[in-house]
C-alpha positions as CSV (number, residue, x, y, z in Angstrom):
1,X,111.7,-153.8,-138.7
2,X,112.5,-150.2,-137.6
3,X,109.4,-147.9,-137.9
4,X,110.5,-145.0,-140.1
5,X,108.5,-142.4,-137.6
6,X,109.1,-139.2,-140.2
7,X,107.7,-141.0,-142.9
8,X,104.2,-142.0,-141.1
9,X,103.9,-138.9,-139.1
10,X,104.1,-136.9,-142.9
11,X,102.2,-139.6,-144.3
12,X,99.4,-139.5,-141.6
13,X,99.4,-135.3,-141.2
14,X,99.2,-135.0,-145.1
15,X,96.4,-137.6,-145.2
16,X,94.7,-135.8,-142.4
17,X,95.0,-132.6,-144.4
18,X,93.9,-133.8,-147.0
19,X,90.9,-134.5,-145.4
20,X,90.5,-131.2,-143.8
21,X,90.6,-129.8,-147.4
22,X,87.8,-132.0,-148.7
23,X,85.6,-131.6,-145.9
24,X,86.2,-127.3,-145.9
25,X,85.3,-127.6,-149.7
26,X,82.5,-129.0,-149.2
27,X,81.2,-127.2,-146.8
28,X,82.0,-124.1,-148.6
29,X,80.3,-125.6,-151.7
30,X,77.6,-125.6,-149.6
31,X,77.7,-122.6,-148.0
32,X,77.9,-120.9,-151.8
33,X,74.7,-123.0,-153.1
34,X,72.6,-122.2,-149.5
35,X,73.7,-118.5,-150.1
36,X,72.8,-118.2,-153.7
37,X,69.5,-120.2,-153.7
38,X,66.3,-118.5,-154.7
39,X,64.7,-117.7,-150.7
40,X,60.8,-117.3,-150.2
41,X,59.4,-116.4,-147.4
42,X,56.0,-118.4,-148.2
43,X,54.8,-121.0,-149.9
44,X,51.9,-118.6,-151.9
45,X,55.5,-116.3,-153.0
46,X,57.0,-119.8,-154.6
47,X,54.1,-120.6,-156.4
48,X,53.6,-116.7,-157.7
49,X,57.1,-117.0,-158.9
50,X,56.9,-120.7,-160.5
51,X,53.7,-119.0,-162.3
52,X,55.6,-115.9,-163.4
53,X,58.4,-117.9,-165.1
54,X,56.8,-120.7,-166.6
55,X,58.6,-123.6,-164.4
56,X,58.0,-126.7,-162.6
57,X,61.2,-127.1,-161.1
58,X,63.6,-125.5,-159.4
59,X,67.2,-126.7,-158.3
60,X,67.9,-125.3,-155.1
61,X,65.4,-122.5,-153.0
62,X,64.9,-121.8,-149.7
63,X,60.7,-121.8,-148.1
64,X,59.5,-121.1,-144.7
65,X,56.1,-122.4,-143.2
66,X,54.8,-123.8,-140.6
67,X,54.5,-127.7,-140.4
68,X,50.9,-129.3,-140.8
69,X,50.2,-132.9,-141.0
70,X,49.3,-134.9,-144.0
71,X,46.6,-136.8,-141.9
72,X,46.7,-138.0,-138.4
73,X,50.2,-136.6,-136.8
74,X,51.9,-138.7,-134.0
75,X,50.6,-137.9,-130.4
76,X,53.9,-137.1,-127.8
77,X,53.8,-141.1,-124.9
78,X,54.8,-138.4,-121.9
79,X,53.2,-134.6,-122.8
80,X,49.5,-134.1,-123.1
81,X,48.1,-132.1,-126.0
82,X,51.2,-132.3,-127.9
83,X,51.2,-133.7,-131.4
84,X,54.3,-134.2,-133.9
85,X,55.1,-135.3,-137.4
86,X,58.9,-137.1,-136.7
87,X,58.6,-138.7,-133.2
88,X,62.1,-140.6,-131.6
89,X,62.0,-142.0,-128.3
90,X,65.3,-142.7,-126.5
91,X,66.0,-145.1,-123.1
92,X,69.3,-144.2,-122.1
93,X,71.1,-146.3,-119.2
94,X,73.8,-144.3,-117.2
95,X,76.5,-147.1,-115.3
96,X,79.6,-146.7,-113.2
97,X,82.5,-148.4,-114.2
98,X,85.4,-149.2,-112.6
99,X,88.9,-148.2,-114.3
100,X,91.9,-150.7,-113.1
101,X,94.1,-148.1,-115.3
102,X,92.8,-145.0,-113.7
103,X,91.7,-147.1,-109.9
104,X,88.5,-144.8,-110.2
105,X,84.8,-145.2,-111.2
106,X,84.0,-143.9,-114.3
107,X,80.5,-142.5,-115.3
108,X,79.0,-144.3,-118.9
109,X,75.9,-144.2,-120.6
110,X,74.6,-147.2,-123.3
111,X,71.7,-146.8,-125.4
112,X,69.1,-149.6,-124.6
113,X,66.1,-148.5,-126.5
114,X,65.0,-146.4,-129.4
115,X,61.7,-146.1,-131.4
116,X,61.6,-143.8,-134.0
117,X,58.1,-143.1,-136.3
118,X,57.3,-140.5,-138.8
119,X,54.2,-139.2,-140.7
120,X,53.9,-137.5,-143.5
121,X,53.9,-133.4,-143.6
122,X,53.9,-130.2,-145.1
123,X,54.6,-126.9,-144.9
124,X,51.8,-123.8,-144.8
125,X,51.4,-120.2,-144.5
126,X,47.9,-121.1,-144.0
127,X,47.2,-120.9,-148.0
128,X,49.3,-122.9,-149.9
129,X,51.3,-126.3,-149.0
130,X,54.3,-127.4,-150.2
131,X,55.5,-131.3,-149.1
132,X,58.3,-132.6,-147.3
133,X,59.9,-135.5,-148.5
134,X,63.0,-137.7,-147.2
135,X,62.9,-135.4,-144.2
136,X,65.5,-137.9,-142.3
137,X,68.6,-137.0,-144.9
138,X,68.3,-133.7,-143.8
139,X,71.9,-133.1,-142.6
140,X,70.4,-130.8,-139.4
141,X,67.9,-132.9,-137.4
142,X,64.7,-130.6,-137.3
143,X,63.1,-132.3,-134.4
144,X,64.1,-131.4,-130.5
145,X,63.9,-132.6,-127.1
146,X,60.5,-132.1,-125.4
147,X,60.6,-134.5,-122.4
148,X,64.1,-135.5,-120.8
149,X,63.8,-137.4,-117.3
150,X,66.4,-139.4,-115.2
151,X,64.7,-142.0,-113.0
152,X,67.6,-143.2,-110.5
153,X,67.6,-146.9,-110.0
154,X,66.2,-148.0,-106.3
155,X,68.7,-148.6,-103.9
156,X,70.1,-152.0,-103.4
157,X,70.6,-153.8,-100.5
158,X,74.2,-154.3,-98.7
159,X,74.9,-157.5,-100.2
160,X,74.5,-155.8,-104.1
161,X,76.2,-153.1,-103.8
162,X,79.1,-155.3,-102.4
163,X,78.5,-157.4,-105.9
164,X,78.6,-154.7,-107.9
165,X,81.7,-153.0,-106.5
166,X,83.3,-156.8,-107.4
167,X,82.1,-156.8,-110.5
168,X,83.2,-152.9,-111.0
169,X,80.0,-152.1,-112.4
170,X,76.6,-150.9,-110.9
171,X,73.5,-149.2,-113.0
172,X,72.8,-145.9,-111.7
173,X,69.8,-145.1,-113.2
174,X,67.7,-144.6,-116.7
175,X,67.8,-141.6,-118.7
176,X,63.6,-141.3,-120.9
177,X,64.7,-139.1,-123.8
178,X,61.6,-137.7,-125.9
179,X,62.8,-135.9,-129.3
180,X,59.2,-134.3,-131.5
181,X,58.8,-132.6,-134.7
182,X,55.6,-130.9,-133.7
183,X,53.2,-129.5,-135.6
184,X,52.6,-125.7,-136.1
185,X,56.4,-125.6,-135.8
186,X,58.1,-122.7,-137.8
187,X,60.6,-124.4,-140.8
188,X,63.0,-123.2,-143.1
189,X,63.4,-126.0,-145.9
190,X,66.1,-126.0,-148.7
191,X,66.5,-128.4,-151.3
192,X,65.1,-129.0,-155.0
193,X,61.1,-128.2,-155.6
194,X,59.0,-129.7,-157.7
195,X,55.0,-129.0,-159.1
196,X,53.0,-132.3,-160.8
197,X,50.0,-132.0,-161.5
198,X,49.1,-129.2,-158.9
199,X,50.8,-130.7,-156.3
200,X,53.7,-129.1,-154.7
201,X,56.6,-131.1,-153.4
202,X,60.3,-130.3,-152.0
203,X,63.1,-133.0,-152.1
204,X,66.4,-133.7,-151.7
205,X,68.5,-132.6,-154.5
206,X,70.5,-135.2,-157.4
207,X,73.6,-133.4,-157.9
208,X,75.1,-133.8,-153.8
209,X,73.6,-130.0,-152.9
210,X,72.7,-129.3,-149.6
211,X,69.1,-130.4,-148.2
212,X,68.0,-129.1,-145.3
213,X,65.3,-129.1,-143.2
214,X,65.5,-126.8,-139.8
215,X,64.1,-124.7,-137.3
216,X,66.4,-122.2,-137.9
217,X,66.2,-118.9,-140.4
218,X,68.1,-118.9,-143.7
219,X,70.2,-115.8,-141.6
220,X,70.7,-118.5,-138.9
221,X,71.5,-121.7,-141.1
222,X,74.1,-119.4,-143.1
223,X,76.0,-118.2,-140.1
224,X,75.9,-121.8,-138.8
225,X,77.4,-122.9,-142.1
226,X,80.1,-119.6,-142.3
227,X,81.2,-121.4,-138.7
228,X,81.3,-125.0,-139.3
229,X,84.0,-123.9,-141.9
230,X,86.2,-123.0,-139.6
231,X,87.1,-125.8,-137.4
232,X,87.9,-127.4,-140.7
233,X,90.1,-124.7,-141.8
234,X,92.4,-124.9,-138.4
235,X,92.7,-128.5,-138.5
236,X,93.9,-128.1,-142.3
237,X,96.5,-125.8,-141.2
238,X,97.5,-127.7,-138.3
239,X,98.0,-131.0,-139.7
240,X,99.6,-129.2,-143.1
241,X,102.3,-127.9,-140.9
242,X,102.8,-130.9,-139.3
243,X,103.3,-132.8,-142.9
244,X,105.5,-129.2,-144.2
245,X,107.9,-129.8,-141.3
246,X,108.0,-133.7,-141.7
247,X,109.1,-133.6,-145.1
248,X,111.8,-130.5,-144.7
249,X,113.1,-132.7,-141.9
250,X,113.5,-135.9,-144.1
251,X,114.5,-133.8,-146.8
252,X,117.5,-132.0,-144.7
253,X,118.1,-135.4,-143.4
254,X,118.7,-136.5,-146.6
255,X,120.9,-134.2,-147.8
256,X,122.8,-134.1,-144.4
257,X,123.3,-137.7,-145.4
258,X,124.7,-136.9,-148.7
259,X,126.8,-134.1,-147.5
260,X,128.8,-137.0,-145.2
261,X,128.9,-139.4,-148.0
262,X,130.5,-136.8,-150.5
263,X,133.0,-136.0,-147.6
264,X,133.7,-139.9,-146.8
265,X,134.3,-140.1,-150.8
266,X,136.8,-137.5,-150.8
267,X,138.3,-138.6,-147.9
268,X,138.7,-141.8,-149.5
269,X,140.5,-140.4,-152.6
270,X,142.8,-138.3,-150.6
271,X,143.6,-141.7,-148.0
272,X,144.4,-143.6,-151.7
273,X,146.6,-140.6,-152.9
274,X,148.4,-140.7,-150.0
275,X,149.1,-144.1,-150.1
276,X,150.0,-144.2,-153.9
277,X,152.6,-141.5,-152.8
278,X,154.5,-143.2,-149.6
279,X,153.9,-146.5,-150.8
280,X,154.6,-148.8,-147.7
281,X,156.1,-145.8,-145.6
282,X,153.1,-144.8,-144.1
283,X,152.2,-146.4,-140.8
284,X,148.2,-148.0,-141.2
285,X,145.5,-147.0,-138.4
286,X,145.5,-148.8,-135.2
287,X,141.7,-148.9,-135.7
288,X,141.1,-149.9,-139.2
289,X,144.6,-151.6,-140.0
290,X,144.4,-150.3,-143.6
291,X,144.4,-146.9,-144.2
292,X,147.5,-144.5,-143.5
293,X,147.5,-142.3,-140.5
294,X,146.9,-138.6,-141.5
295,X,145.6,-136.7,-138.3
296,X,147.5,-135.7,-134.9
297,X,144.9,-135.7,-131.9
298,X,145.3,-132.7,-129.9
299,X,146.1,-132.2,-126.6
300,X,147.3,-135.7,-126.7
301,X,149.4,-135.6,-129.6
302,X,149.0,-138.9,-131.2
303,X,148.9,-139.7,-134.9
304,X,147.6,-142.9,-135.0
305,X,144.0,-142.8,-136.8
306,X,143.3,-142.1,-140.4
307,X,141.2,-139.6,-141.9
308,X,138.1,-141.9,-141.9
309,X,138.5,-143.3,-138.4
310,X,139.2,-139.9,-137.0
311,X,135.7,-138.8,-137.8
312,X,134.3,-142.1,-135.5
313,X,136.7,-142.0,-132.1
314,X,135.8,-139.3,-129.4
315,X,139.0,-140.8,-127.5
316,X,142.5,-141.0,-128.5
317,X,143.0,-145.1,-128.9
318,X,146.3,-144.9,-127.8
319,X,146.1,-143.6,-124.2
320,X,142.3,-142.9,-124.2
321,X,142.3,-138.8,-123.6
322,X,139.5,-137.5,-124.4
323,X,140.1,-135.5,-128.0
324,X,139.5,-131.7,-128.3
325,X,140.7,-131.1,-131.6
326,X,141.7,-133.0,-134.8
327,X,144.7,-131.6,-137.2
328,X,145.3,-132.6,-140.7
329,X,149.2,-133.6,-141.3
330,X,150.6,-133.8,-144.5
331,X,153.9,-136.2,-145.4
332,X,156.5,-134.2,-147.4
């Protein structure tokens, strides 16, 4: 079956900008709720405020404070006299690989181990405290690399490195990834907060607004949302041409198509006229046997093809020169 390439290249583009579409409306949605969300720059200013106006809940603000353990915090396995709240340990093992398709050796790294643990927290301006729940669906990871070393694997003897270059594959070392949440680190949280029963608490938010929990400033996190709009944006555009010029191509196709079938329907009436007025006078075509001649083939000067055929032969079919120009004749 023949792949109709116009149809799943507009399909696909218009899918794809579709997609584009979604994702820069959402982030835009976001971007508007982050920007018009109720910012405080401590945790004593949000409770002053929840005090002044009588409430217990609010559906989207911004806090910053710095974050203190609920209890015993998670000591760092490699750096002395550091201590963390969201601790995840990575063992990352880099590999050569050898590519038949590009006769080269290819660098690749495989994730063999990961341990991730969490207590816990809250953030302070040395005051008040406000808790952190569900920290891990914040869509920005707060935590960041404290230890990153590569330990190169020993060197082999002759005889493995000779199996490995048979096999096309030879370890080249292990990668010890340390990511920490530590304590006393500065926060910007946004997301729905809550007070029961004294205790103050900030969540993720019910209705699909943004939560977010980050080392950056509310300045920073809006500036970092006003950019991730914009890949979005391009790709949108991109793939909406794409689809635009698809679909003006199948449709002038089309119509191209209809254009030669109204002109192969007229010159079906006007072969049928002509042979209602010579009756059996008129020689047929030497190509389709049927219809009645009705062009001359210039330079060569044959009439020997009917209006139809005349539109199919690049050669005369008489003495095969090759045709330059095709002239109408008309029987009186």
């Amino acid at each position: 079956m023949d792949v109709r390439w116009d149809i799943l290249i507009a399909a696909s583009s218009a899918g794809l900008c579709a997609g584009c579409a979604y994702l820069l409306h959402q982030r835009n949605s976001h971007l508007n709720a982050v920007s018009q969300a109720t910012a405080f720059s401590t945790v004593s200013r949000l409770i002053d405020y929840l005090d002044e106006n009588e409430v217990n809940e609010i559906e989207l603000i911004s806090v910053t404070g710095k974050v203190a353990a609920i209890g015993g915090a998670i000591k760092s396995k490699y750096l002395d006299n550091l201590e963390g709240v969201i601790s995840e340990q990575q063992v990352v093992e880099h590999r050569s690989e050898w590519s038949s398709a590009l006769q080269r050796w290819l660098d690749s790294e495989s994730l063999i181990s990961l341990a991730t643990n969490q207590v816990p927290f809250s953030l302070t301006d040395g005051v008040n405290f406000i808790s952190v729940f569900s920290p891990n669906l914040s869509y920005q990871s707060p935590t960041q690399i404290v230890y990153d070393k590569f330990e190169p694997k020993d060197e082999a003897s002759a005889v493995r490195h000779l199996v490995n270059y048979v096999v096309g594959s030879q370890v080249k070392g292990h990668q010890y990834l340390e990511k920490l949440l530590p304590v006393e680190t500065i926060l910007t949280a946004i997301g729905t907060v809550k007070r029961s029963e004294g205790e103050l608490s900030i969540a993720p938010p019910e209705n699909g607004l943004p939560y977010l929990i980050s080392r950056q400033s509310l300045t920073e996190v809006l500036q970092d949302l006003k950019g991730g709009t914009l890949n979005p944006k391009i790709f949108m555009v991109i793939f909406g041409a794409i689809s635009f010029t698809a679909i003006s191509y199948m449709a002038y196709s089309k119509y191209q198509k209809y254009l030669a079938r109204k002109k192969r329907e007229a010159l079906i009436r006007e072969m049928e006229s002509m042979r209602d007025a010579n009756g059996d006078s008129t020689e047929s075509c030497v190509v389709c046997l049927d219809n009645p001649r009705g062009t001359v083939l210039i330079p060569c000067g044959h009439v020997c093809v009917c209006l139809l055929c005349s539109e199919q032969v690049d050669t005369c079919p008489v003495c095969r020169h090759e045709i330059e120009q095709i002239v109408r004749t008309y029987n009186a």
